[in-house]
DOBA-410292 format. One record per residue (C-alpha): residue number from 1; residue in one letter; z, y, x; chain. Coordinates in pm, 1 decimal, padded with zeros to 6 digits. Example, Ala and Ser with C-alpha at 12.3 -4.5 7.8 and 13.67 -1.06 7.14 Angstrom:
# residues 2
+-----+------+----------+----------+----------+-------+
:  nr : rest :       c3 :       c2 :       c1 : kette :
+-----+------+----------+----------+----------+-------+
:   1 :    A :  00780.0 : -00450.0 :  01230.0 :     A :
:   2 :    S :  00714.0 : -00106.0 :  01367.0 :     A :
+-----+------+----------+----------+----------+-------+
This chain:
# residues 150
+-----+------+----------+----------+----------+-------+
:  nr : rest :       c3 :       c2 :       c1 : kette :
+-----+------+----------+----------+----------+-------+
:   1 :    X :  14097.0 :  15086.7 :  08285.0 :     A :
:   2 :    X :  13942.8 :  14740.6 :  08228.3 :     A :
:   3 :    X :  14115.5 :  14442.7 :  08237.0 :     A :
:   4 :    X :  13944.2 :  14241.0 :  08534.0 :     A :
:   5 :    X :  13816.2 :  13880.9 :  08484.8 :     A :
:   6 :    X :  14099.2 :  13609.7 :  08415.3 :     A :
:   7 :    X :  14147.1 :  13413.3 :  08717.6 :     A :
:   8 :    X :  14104.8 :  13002.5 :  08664.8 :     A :
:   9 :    X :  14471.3 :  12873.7 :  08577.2 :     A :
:  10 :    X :  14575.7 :  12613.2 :  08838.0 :     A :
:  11 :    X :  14531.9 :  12334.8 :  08545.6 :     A :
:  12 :    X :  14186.5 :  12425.0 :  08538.8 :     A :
:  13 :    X :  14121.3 :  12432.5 :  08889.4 :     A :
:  14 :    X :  14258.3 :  12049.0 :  08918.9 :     A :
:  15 :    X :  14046.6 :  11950.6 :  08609.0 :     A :
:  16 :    X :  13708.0 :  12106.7 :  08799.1 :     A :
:  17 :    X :  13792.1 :  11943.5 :  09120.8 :     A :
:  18 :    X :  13905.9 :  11594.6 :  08924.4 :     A :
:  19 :    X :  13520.1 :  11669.3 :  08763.5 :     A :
:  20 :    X :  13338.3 :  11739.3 :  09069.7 :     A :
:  21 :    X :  13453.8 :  11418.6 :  09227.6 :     A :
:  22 :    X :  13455.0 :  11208.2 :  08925.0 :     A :
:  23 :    X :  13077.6 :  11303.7 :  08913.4 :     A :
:  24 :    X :  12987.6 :  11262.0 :  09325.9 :     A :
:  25 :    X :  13127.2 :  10908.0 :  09255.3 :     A :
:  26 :    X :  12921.9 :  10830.9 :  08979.8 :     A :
:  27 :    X :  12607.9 :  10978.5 :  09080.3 :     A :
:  28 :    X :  12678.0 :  10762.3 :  09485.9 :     A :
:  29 :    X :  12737.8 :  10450.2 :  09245.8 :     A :
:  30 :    X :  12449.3 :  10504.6 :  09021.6 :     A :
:  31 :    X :  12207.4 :  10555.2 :  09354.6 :     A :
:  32 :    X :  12379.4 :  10221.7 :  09483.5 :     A :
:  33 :    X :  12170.9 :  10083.8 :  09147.8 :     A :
:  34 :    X :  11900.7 :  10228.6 :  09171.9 :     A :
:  35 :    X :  11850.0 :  10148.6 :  09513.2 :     A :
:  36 :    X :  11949.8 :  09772.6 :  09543.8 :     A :
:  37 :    X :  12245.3 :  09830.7 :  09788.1 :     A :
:  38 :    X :  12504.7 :  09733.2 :  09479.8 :     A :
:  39 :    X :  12263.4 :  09384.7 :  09427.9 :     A :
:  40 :    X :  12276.1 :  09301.8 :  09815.0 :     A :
:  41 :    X :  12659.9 :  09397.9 :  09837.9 :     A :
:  42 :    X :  12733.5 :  09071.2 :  09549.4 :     A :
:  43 :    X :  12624.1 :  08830.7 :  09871.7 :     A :
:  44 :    X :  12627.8 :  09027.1 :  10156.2 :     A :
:  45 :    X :  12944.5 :  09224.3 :  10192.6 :     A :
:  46 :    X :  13062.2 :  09257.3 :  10519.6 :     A :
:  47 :    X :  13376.7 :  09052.2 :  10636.9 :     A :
:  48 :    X :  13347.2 :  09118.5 :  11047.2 :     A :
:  49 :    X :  13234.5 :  09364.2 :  11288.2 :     A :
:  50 :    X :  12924.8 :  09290.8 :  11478.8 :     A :
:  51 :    X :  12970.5 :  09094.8 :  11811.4 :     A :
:  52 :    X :  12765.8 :  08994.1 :  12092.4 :     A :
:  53 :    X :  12497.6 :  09245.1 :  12235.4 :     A :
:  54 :    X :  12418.0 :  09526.5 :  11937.8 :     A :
:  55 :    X :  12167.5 :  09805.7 :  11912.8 :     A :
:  56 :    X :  12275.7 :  10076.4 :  11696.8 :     A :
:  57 :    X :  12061.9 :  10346.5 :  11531.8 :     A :
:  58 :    X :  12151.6 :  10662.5 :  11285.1 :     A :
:  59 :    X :  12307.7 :  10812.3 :  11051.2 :     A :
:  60 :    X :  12156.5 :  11115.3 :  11198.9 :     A :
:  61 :    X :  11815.8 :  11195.4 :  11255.2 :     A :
:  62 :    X :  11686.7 :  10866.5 :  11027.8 :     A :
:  63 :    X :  11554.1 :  10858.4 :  10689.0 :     A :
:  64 :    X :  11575.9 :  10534.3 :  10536.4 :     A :
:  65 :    X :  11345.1 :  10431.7 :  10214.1 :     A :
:  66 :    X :  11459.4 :  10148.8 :  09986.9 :     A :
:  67 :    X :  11312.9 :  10015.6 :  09624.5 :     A :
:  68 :    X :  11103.9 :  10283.2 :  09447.2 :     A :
:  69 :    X :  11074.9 :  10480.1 :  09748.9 :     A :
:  70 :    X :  11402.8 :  10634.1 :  09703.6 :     A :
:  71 :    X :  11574.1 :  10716.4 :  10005.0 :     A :
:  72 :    X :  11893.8 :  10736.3 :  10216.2 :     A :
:  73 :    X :  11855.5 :  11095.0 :  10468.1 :     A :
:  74 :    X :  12074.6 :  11088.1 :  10751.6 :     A :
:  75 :    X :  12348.5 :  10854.1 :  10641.2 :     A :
:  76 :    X :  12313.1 :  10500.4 :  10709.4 :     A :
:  77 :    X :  12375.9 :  10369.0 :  11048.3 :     A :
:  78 :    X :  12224.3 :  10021.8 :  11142.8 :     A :
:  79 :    X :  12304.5 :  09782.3 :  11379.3 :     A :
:  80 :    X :  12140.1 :  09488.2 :  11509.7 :     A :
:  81 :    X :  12385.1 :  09232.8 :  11650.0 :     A :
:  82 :    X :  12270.2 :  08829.5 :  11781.7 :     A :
:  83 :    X :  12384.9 :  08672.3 :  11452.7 :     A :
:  84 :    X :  12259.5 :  08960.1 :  11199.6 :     A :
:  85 :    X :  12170.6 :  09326.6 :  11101.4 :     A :
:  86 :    X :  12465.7 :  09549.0 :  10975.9 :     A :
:  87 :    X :  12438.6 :  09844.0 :  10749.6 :     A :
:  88 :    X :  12718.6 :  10140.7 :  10653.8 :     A :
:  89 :    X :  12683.0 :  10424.7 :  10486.4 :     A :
:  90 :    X :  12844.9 :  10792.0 :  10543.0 :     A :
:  91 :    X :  13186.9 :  10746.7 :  10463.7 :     A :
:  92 :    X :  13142.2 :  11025.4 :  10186.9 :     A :
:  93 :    X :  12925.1 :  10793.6 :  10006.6 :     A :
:  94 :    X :  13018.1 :  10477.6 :  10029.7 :     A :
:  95 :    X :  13126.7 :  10418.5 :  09653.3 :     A :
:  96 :    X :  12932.1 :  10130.7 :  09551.4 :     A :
:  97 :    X :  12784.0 :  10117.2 :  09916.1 :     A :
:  98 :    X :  13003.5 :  09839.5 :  10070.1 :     A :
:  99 :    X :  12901.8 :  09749.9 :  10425.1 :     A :
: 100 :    X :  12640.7 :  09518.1 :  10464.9 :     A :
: 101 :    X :  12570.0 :  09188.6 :  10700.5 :     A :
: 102 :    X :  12237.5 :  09049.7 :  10603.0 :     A :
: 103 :    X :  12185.5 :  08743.2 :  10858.9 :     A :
: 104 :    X :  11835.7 :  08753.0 :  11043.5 :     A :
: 105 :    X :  11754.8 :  08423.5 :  10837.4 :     A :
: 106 :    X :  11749.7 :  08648.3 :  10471.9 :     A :
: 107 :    X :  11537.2 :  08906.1 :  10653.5 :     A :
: 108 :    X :  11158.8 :  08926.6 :  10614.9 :     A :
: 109 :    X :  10960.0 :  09173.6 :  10828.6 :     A :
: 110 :    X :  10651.4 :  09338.5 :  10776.2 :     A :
: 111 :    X :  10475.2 :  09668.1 :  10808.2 :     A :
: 112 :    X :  10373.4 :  09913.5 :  10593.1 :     A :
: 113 :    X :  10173.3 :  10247.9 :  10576.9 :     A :
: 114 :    X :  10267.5 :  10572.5 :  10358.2 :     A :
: 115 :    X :  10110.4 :  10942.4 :  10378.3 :     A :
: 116 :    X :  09982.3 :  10839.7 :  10710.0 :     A :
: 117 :    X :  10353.1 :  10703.1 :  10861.6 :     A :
: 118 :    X :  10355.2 :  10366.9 :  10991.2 :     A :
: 119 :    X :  10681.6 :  10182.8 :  10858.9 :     A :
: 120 :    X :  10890.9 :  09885.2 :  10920.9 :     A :
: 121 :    X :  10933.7 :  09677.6 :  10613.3 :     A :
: 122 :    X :  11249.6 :  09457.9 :  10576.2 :     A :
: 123 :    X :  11304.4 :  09284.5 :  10295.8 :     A :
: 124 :    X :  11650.3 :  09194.6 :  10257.4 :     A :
: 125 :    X :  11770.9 :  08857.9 :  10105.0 :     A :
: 126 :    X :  11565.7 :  08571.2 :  09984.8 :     A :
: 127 :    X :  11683.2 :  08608.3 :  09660.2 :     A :
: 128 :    X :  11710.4 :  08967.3 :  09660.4 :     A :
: 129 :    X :  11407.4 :  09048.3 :  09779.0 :     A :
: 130 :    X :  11526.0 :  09453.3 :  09820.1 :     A :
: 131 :    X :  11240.5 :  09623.1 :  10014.0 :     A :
: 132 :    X :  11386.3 :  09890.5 :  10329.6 :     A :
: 133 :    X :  11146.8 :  10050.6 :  10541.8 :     A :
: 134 :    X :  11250.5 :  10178.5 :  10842.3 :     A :
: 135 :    X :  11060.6 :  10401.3 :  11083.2 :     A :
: 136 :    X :  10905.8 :  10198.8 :  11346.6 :     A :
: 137 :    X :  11116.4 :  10460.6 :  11619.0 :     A :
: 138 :    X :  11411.9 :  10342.0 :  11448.4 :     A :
: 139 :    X :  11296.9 :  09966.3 :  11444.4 :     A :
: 140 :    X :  11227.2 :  09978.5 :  11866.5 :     A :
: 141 :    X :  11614.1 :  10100.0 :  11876.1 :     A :
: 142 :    X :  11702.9 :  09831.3 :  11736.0 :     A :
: 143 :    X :  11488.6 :  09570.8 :  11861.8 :     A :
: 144 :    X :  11351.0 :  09449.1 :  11515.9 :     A :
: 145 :    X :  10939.0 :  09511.9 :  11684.3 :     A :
: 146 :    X :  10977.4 :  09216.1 :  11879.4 :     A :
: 147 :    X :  11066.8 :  08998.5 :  11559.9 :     A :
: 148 :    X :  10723.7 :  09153.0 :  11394.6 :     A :
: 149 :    X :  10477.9 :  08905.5 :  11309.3 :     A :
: 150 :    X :  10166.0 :  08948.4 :  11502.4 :     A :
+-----+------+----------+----------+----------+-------+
């Protein structure tokens, strides 16, 4: 009779896990680059909760496109509050995505077409200048069409 295959030692099952998550949070830091959320987080961290009267939209169902056309699917959740727009990410992901609060003063808007979609452009932070498009279903649930220009 054959000896069957060794089964993974405990030690290496900890080391695999310690890898697996050691690489998720790289790989969620290294998107936070890539993407510009790690540059808006050095001046736009944020400190409170949203107040007033807020319009929320996602994680679910949105796609969200940042610099380079890279994207967020289905885990950011934006809210639109009196003094400024909020942004979070899945909780899974959040190393190196710190929630945002990007006052409506830092926020450009402007629209933008791509394979036939019509999208909401914000550009977030004068400085910055990190490009998010937004699909314009997302942008009328949160009220941003009415700040449109034109």
């Amino acid at each position: 009779m054959q000896p069957g295959p060794n089964p993974m030692t405990p030690v290496a099952m900890f080391f695999v896990f310690i890898f697996v998550v050691v690489f998720f949070c790289l790989i969620s830091y290294l998107s936070s680059l890539f993407t510009g959320w790690y540059k808006l987080s050095k001046r736009f961290v944020a400190q409170s909760e949203p107040y007033g009267v807020t319009a929320s939209a996602g994680p679910f169902f949105y796609t969200i496109y940042t610099r380079y056309w890279s994207h967020y699917s289905s885990c950011v959740r934006i809210t639109a509050a009196e003094d400024a727009l909020y942004f979070s990410v899945f909780i899974l992901l959040r190393v190196g995505h710190p929630p945002l609060r990007i006052p409506w003063s830092e926020i450009q808007f402007g629209r933008t077409k791509f394979f036939l979609r019509q999208y909401v452009v914000l550009t977030l932070g004068n400085q910055e200048q990190i490009p998010m498009r937004i699909s314009e279903r997302m942008a009328s649930k949160l009220g941003i069409l009415e700040r449109l220009p034109g």
